[in-house]
Each structure stands twice: as C-alpha cells, then as structure tokens.
NUDODREN-234643 format. One record per residue: x, y, z of N, C-alpha, C in turn. Coordinates in pm, whole numbers, padded with zeros to 5 digits, always signed. Example, Ala and Ser with C-alpha at 12.3 -4.5 7.8 and 13.67 -1.06 7.14 Angstrom:
+01319-00569+00780+01230-00450+00780+01320-00330+00780
+01285-00225+00708+01367-00106+00714+01290+00003+00787
This chain:
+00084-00119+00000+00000+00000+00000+00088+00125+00000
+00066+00243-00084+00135+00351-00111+00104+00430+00003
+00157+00501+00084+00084+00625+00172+00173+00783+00168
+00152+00858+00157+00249+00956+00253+00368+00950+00318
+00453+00930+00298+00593+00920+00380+00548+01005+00524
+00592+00950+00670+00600+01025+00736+00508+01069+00816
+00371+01033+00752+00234+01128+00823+00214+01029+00927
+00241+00891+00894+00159+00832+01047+00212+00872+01183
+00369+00841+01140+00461+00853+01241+00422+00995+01348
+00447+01142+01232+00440+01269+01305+00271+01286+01378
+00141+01230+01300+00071+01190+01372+00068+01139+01509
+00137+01034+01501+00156+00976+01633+00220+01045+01751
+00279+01114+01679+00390+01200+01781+00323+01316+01794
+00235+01386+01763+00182+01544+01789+00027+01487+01840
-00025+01306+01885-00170+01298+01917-00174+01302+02068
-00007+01255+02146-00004+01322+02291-00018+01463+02359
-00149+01496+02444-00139+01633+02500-00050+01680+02525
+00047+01586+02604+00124+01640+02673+00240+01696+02595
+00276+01664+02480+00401+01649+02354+00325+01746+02306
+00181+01765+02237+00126+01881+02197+00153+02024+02277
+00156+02029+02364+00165+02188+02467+00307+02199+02483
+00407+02110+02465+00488+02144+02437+00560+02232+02299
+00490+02151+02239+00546+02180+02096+00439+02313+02076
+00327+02328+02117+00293+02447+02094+00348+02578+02165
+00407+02558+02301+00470+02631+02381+00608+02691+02271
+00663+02591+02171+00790+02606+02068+00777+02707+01941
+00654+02770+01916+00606+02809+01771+00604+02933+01788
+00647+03003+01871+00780+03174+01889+00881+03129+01835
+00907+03012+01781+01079+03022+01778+01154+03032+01878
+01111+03009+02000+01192+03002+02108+01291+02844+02115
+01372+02877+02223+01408+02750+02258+01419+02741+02401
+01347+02608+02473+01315+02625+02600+01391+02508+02682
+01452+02476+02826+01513+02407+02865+01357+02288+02929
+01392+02179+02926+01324+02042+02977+01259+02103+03097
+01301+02182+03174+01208+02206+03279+01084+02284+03305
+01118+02392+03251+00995+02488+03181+00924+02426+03071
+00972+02309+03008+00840+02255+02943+00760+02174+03019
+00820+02121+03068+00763+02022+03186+00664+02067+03262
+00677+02194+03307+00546+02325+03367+00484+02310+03271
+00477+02383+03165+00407+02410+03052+00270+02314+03047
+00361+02162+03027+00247+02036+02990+00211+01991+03146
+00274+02051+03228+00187+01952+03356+00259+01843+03366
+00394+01771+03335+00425+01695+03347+00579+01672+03418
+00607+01537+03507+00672+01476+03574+00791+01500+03495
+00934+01515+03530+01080+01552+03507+01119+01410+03423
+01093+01334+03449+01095+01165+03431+00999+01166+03297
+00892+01189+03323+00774+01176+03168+00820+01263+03040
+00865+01374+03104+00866+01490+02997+00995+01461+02931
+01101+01438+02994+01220+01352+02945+01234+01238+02831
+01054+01176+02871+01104+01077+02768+00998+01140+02609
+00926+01201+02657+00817+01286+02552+00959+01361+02455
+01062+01433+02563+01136+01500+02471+01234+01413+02379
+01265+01295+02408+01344+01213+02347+01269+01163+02226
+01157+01112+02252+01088+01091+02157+01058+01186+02027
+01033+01307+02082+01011+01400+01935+01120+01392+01891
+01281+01473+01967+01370+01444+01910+01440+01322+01833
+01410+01199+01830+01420+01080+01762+01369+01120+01649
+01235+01168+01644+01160+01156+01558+01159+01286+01468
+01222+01339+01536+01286+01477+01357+01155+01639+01429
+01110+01613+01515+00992+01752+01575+01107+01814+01622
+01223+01783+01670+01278+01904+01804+01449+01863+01729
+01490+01994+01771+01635+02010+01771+01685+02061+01928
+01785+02001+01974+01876+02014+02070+01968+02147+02096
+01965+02231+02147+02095+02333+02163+02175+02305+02306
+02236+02274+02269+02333+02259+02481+02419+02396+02471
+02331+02460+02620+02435+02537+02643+02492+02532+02797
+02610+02569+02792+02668+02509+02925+02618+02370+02955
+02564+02375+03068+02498+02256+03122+02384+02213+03118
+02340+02330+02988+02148+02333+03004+02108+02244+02882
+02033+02201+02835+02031+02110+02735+01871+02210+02658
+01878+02328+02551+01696+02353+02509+01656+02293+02345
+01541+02284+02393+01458+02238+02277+01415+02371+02220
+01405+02306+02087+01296+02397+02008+01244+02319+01897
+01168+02358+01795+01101+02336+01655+01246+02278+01555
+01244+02120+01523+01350+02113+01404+01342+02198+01291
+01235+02225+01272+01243+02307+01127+01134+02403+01074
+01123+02466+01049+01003+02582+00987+00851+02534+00961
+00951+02398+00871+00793+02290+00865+00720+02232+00966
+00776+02196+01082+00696+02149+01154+00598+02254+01245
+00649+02397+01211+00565+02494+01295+00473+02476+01146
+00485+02479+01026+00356+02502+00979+00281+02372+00933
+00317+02266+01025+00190+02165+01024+00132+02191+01153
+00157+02201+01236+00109+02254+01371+00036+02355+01360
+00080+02462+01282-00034+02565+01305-00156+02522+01180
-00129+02417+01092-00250+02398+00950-00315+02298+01040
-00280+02209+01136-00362+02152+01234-00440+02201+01329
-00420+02318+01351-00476+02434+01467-00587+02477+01328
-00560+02506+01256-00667+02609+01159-00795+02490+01116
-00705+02355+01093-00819+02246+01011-00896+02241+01151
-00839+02218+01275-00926+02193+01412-01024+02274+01440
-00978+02432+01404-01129+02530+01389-01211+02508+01282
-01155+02442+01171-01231+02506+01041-01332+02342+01096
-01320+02258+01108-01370+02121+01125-01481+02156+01246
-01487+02237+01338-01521+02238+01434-01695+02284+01365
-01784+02201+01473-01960+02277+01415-01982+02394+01409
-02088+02481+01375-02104+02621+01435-02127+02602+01520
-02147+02727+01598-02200+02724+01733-02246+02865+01759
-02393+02862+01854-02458+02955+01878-02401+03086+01975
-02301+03040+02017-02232+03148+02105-02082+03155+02053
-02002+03291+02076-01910+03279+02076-01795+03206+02091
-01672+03201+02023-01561+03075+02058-01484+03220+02121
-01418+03191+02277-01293+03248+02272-01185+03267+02214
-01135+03347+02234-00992+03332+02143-00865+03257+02224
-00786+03230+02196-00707+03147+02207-00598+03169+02292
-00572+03157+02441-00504+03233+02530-00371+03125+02552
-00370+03048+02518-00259+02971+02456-00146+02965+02355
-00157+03107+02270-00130+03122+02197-00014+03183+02164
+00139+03130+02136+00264+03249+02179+00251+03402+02134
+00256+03465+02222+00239+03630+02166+00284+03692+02048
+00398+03639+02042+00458+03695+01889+00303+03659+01761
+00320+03498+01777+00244+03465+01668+00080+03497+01689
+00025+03522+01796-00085+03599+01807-00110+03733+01759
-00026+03820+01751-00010+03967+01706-00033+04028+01567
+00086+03907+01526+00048+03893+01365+00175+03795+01318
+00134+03741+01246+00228+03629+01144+00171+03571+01015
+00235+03465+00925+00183+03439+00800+00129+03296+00854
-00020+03312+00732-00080+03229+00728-00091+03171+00611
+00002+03056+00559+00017+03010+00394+00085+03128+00324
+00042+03215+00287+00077+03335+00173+00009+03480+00267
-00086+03473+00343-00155+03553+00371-00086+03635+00485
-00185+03737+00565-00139+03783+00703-00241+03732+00789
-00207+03698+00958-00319+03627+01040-00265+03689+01154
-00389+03656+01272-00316+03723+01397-00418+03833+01426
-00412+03913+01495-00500+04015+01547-00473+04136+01445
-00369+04115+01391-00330+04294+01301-00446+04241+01169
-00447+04127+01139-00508+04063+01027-00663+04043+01097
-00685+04039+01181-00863+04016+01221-00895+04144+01253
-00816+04282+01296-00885+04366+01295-00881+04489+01164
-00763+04459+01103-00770+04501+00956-00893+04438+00853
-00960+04340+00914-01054+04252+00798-01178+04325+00833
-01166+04310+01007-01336+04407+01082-01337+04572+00954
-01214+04613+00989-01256+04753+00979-01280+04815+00840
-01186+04681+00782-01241+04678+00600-01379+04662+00589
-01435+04525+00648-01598+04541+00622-01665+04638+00668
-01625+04707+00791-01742+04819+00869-01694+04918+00753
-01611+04985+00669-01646+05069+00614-01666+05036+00459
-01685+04907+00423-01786+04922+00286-01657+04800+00186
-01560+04839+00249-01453+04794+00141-01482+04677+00078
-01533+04567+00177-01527+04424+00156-01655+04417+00132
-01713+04338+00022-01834+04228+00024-01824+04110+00036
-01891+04039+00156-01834+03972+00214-01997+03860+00241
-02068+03747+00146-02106+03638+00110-02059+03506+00177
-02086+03462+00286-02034+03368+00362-01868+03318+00344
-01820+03277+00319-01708+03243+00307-01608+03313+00172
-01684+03392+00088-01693+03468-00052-01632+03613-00034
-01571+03666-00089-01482+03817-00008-01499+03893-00179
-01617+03996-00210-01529+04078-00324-01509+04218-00294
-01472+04369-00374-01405+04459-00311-01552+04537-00394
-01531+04647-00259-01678+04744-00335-01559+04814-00446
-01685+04922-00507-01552+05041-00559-01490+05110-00473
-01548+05143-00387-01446+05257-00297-01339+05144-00213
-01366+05010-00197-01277+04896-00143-01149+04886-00272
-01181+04917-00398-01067+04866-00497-01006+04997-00473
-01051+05121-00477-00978+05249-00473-00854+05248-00376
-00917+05181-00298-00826+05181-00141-00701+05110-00129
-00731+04991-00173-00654+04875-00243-00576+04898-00353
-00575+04962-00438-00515+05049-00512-00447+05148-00454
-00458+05239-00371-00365+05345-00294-00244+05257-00169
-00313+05124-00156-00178+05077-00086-00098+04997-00148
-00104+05004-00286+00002+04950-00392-00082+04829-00454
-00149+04766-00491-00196+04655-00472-00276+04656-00625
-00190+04550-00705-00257+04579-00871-00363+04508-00877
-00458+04518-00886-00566+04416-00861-00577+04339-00973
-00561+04426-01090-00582+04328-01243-00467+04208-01237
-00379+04241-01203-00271+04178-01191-00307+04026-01056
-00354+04067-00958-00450+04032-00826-00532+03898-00934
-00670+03948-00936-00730+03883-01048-00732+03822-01140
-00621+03787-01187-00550+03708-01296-00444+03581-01211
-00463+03603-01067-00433+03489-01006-00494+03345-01077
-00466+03220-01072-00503+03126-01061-00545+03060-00940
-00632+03097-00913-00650+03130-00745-00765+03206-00673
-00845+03137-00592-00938+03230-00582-00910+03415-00526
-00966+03508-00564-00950+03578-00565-00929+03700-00449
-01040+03651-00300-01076+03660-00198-01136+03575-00118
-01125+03557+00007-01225+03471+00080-01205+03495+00217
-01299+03463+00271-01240+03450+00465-01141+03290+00493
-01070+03361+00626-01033+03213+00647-01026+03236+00796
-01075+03103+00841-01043+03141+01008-00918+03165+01025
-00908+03206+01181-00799+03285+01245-00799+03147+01368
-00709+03086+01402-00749+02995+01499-00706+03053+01608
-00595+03171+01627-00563+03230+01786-00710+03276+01801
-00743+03426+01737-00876+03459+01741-01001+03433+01751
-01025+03328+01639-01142+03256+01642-01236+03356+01548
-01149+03403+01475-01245+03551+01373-01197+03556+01236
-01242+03531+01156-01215+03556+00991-01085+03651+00941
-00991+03614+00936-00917+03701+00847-00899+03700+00703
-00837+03799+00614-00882+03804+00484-00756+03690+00419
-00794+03607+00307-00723+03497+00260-00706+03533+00104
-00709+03422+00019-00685+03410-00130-00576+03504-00226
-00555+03515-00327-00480+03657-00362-00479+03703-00344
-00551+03799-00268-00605+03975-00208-00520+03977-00107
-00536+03862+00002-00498+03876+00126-00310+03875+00120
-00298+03782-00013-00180+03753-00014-00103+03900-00101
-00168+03926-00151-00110+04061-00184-00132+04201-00074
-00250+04143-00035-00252+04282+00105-00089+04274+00202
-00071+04163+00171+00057+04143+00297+00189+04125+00225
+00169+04098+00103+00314+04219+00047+00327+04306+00046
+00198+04397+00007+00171+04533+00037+00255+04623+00191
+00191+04551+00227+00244+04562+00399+00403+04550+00406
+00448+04452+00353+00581+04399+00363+00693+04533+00295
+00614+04534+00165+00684+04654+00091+00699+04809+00152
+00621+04823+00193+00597+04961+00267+00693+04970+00409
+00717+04863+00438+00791+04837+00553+00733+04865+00698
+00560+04833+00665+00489+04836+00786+00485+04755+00875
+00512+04595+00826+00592+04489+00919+00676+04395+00890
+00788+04344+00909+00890+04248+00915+00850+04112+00935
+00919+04032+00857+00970+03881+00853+01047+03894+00998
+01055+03811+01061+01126+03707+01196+01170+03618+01109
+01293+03585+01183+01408+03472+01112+01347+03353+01160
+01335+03361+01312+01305+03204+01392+01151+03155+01368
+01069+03240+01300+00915+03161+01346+00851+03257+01201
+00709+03198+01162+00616+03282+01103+00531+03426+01210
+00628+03454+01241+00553+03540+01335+00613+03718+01222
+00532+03766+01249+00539+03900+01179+00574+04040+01274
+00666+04138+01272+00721+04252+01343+00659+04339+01286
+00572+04443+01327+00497+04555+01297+00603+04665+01395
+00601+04741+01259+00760+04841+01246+00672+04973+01338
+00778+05031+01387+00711+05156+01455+00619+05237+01339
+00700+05257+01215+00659+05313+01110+00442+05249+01100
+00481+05138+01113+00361+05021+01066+00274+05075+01171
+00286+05051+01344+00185+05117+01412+00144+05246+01398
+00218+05328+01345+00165+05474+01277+00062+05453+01203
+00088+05408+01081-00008+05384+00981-00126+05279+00989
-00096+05169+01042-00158+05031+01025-00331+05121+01062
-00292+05120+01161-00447+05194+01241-00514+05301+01145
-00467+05344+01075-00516+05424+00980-00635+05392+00896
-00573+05241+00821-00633+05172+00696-00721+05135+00767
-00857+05208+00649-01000+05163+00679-01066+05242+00796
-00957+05297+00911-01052+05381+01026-01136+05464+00974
C-alpha cells in the first residue's frame, strides 16, 4: 500500500497532550530548557524527558546545549507550519456554534499579534484590519466569498496593490479564512496575499528569522491603524 511518507509517524507524535503543549509552547521560535516545558504540559521531570526524546528521535525538536542546560525547540520551519495547519483544520472542522468561541489564550504572543498564514497575514493585526475593511464598505463579504466594493478597490489600489494583476491569479481571488488564535475571519486568497506584500513593501511589518511570526515596524503602528478607520 502507497501512503504519505511520514504522516503516520508525526501523527503519532503530535496525538499526545502532553508532547502537543509542548510543541505548541515552541512556535515563537523560542528554545526552552526540559524544565519549563515540563510546567508548561503539567508533566513529571521523568515523563517529559522521555516525551522529549521521543520527538527528538523523531525529527519535531532540535537540541541546543548550552553550558549545562540542554533547550529544545522546533527542528524546522515545517513542523511549525503543520502545527499551526492543524490548529486552523481543528477550527475550520469544528460545528457552528450559537455562542461565541474564545480566542485562544494559549497562543505564543509573537504569533498571536500577527504572522503568516500560507501566503496571507493572520493574527489580530489581520482580524482587525478585515473588521474595519468590512465596517467601512470595502469588503463584500457572502459567507465564506470576499469581493471589493468600488471605494474597497480604490483603497486597495492606494496601498500598492494591482488588482488586475490580483485577479488574474489562478487562485481564488478573496475569501475569509479562520484565524485559529482569534477565532475571527481574516482576509485569505490573492487579495490577502497581496494585502501582505503590500504591507511587507511599505515596511509596515517584518519577517522574523526564527518563526512565522510578523514585526509591525514603529513606522507600521503609525499607519496600520489608519487603513479603513
């Protein structure tokens, strides 16, 4: 039988809670020593020891020794972005529901603030840039369906953003996508992915080396608040 290289295994290894809160505690790009993860998951010096051996066997964690301290972190870029496409499929899978979902207080701060989502921007700079697009007209916005009014393309146009060029994606054009820190729609498809070059170009926020997490430039909190107020 043909399968996937790999998926059962990392499956297996990210279906323990306790290995999960770790590894989610890792997706700053930090690197943390065995003991403070051990807080983190609630778990015994002895248990967490062997949880950490295990990912590390298994290609999730890289080792740094310093002095006498031994820290973990994320082996590789990829494994923060199956972790976080597992966080997004876990909301998107989830029923509706008649009341609010909290947002996600678990969530490392960096990558709560703002970071990339696939191509896009996500995070709170990205859920409240999406609110303030719809409250003033920009977005038409059809359940899961995103198109731009005229005074929305005008706008979109003044922050660099070629739309013909946009539109000629192979690709849908706009859409919502959940936010899984938030629990609130941020903007997705070409649009979104060009809204956040946009951003990038202007030098309103920065790439991070260690994580998908995004730096909103002093310059960026000047302006950011602007768009759409």
């Amino acid at each position: 039988m043909e399968y996937a290289p790999g998926i059962s295994q990392l499956a297996g290894l990210l279906a323990d809670p306790g290995r999960a809160a770790m590894l989610w505690a890792l997706m700053d790009g930090s690197a943390r020593p065995a003991g403070e993860l051990a807080m983190i998951a609630g778990l015994s010096a002895s248990s967490t020891s062997g949880h950490l051996a295990r990912m590390s066997e298994g290609g999730l964690l890289a080792v740094e020794t310093r002095g006498r301290n031994r820290y973990y972190r994320l082996a590789t870029p990829e494994i923060g972005v199956a972790i976080e496409a597992l966080a997004s499929a876990s909301l998107a899978s989830q029923p509706p529901r008649l009341r609010a979902v909290p947002v996600s207080r678990t969530a490392p701060p960096a990558l709560r603030q703002a970071r990339t989502c696939y191509d896009h921007l996500a995070g709170e700079l990205a859920v409240g840039l999406f609110e303030r697009m719809s409250e003033a007209g920009w977005l038409i916005v059809s359940g899961s369906t995103v198109d731009l009014s005229a005074p929305g393309a005008e706008a979109m146009g003044q922050l660099g953003i070629d739309l013909g060029a946009t539109r000629r994606k192979r690709r849908q054009f706009a859409c919502t996508c959940p936010d899984w820190s938030e629990r609130k729609p941020h903007l997705g498809g070409a649009l979104g992915a060009a809204l956040l070059e946009s951003l990038l170009a202007r030098g309103w926020i920065e790439r991070t080396d260690t994580s998908r997490a995004l730096r909103v430039t002093p310059r960026g909190q000047r302006e950011i608040v602007n768009v759409a107020a």
